[in-house]
Phi, psi and omega in degrees: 000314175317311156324325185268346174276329162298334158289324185296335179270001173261131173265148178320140182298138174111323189306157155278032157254335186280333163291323195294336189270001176279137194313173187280332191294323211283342200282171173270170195312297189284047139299296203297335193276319188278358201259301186323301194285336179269008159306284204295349151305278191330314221250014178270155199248158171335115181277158208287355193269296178327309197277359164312280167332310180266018163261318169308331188268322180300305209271001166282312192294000000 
């Protein structure tokens, strides 16, 4: 009995905890590409028309 309790807590190969647990080197190439391009989004900085905008929106209030 002890074996089947020990498989049921290992997740099946192919499942998806077993993908979610895979190291970052393991992932394919466009994960690293797709990680990469929403990095250089974030970090881009706020255009001067958005901060405009929410100061026009800020003097409404």
């Amino acid at each position: 009995m002890n074996a089947e309790k020990t498989s049921e807590n290992q997740p099946e190969k192919g499942s998806d905890d077993a993908k979610i647990a895979r190291p970052k080197e393991a992932q394919p190439e466009w994960a690293n590409g797709l990680r990469k391009l929403y990095d250089s989004v974030v970090e881009e900085p706020l255009p001067d028309t958005f901060k405009d905008l929410l100061s026009q929106l800020d003097a409404k209030d």
